[in-house]
C-alpha positions in Angstrom: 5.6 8.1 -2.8 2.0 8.3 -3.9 0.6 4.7 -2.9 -2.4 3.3 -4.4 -4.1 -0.8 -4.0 -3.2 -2.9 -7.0 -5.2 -4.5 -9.7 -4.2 -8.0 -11.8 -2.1 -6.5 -14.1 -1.7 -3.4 -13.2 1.2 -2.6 -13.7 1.6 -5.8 -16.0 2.7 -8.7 -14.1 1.2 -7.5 -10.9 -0.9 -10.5 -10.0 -3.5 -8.1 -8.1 -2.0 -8.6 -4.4 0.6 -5.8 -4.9 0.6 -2.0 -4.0 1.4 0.4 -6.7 3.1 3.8 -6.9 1.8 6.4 -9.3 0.6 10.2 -9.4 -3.3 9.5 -8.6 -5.8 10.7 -11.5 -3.7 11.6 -14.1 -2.3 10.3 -17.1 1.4 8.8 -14.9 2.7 5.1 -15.2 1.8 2.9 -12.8 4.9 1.1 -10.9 5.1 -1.7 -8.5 5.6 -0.3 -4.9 8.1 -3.0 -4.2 10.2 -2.1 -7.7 10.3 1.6 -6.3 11.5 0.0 -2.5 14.1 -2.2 -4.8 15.3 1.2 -6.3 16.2 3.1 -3.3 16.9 0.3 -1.2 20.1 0.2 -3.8 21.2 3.9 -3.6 20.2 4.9 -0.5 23.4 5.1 1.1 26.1 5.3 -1.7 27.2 8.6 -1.2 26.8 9.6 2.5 24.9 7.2 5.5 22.9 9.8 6.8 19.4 9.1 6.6 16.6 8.6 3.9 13.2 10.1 4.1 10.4 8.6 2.5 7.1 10.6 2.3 4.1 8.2 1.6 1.0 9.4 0.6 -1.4 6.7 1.5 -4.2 6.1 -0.5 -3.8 2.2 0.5 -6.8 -0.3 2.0 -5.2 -1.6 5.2 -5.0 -5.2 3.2 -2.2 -3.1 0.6 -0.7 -1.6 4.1 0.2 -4.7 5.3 1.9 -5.5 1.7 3.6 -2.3 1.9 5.1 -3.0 5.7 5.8 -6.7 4.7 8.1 -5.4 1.6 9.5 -2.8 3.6 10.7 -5.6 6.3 11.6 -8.0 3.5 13.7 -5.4 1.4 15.2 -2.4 4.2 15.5 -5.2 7.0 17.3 -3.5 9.9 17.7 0.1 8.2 14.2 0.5 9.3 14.1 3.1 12.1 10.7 0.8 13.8 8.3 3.6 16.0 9.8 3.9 19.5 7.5 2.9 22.1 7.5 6.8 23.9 7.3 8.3 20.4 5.4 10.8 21.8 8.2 12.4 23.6 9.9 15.4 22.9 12.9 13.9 21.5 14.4 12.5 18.3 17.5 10.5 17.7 20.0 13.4 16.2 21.0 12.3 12.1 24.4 11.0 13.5 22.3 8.5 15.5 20.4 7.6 12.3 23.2 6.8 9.7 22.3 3.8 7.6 18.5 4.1 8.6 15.5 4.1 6.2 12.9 7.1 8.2 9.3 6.7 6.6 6.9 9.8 7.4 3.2 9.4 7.1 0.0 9.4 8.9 -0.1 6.9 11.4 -2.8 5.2 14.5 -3.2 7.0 17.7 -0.2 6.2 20.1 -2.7 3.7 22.3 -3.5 2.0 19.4 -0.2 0.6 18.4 0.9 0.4 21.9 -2.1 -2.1 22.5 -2.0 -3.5 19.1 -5.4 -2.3 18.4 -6.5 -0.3 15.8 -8.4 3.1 16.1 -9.1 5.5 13.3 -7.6 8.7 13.3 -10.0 10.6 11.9 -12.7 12.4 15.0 -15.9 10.5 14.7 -18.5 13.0 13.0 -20.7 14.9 15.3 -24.8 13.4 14.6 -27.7 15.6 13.9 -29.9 12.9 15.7 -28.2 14.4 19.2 -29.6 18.2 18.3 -32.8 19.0 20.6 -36.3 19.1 19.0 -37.6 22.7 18.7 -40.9 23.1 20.6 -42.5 24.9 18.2 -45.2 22.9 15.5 -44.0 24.3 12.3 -40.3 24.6 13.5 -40.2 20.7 14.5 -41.9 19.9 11.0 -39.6 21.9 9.2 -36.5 20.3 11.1 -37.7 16.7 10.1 -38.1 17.7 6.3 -35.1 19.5 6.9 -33.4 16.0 8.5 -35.2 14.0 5.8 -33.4 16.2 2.9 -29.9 15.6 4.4 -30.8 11.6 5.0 -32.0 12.0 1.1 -28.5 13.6 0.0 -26.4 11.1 2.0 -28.1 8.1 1.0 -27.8 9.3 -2.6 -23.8 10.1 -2.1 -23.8 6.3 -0.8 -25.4 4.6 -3.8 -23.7 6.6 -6.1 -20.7 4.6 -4.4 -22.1 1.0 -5.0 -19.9 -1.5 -6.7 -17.0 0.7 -6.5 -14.7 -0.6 -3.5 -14.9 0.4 0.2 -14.2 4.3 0.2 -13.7 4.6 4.3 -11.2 1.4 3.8 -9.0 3.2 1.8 -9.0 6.7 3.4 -9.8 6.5 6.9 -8.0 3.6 8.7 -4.2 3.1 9.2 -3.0 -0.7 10.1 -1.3 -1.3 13.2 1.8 -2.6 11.1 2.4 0.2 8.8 1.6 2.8 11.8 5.2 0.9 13.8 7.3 2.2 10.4 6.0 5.7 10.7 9.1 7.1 12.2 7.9 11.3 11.2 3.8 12.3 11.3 2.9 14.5 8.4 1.0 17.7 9.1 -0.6 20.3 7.8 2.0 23.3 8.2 0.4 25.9 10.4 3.1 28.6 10.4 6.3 29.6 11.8 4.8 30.9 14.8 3.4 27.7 15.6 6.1 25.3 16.5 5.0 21.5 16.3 6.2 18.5 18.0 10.1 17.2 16.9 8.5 13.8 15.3 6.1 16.0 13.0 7.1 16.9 9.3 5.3 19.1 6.7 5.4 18.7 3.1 5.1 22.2 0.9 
């Protein structure tokens, strides 16, 4: 499920406040996240109870996140396998354990964070030029600072080229406390056979 913020009227009769499913960039239709919850919600269990998987790909501002987790409350109710508190042991409840239950893999907030009810971002803070020693030499150190002053150049230009389009960190880089408690599976980036993950992470090919 490819999750995006909604506009007013996109799709029509979204009154702006909704999230929206659709195939980002291209030419798909736009559907209401909570029309696509509806959807499954009513066929999720009509031929067998063992679990359902739901793969979100979230593109979502954490004010669309906490949509998303309300509608997922308000429509699954208690099919929602929640995020145990030790979730990052080294064990899984077994599919027979899970019949009936609505399992949502995604990328999630740092264990502490939704433990404390705090939120962290997941992403590693970026490493800053501004730490890097001066070079002792004259025309080294003035070709480091025109060096710096080209990169400060570049960035600022990426950022203005930005301007009056909405928050780009908010939607990529922070997860909401809320939605991080649904994620029951933490998508990866498959690293091979050889390299066995933990039993809560899942890769998509």
């Amino acid at each position: 499920l490819d999750c995006w913020d909604g506009a007013v009227g996109v799709p029509e009769g979204n009154r702006g406040d909704d999230p929206i499913i659709t195939h980002g960039h291209t030419l798909c239709t736009k559907i209401l996240f909570r029309d696509v919850i509806k959807a499954i919600n009513a066929a999720a269990f009509t031929h067998n109870p063992y679990p359902v998987i739901l793969s979100i790909e979230m593109h979502c501002s954490q004010r669309f996140q906490e949509k998303m987790y309300e509608i997922c409350e308000e429509i699954f109710g208690e099919q929602l396998q929640y995020l145990p508190e030790n979730w990052e042991s080294d064990y899984l409840l077994s599919p027979e354990e899970l019949k009936n239950k609505i399992l949502v893999k995604g990328k999630r907030a740092k264990p502490a964070s939704v433990a404390g009810g705090k939120l962290e971002d997941l992403e590693d803070s970026d490493s800053s030029d501004e730490d890097e020693a001066e070079p002792d030499d004259p025309e080294l150190k003035s070709k480091s600072k025109e060096a710096k002053a080209a990169q400060a150049a570049a960035k600022k230009k990426l950022k203005d080229k930005g301007k009056g389009a909405k928050d780009e960190k908010e939607h990529k880089s922070k997860i909401s406390v809320n939605w991080s408690k649904l994620i029951y599976l933490v998508a990866t980036h498959f690293k091979g056979f050889d390299q066995p993950g933990k039993p809560y992470e899942m890769s998509s090919f």
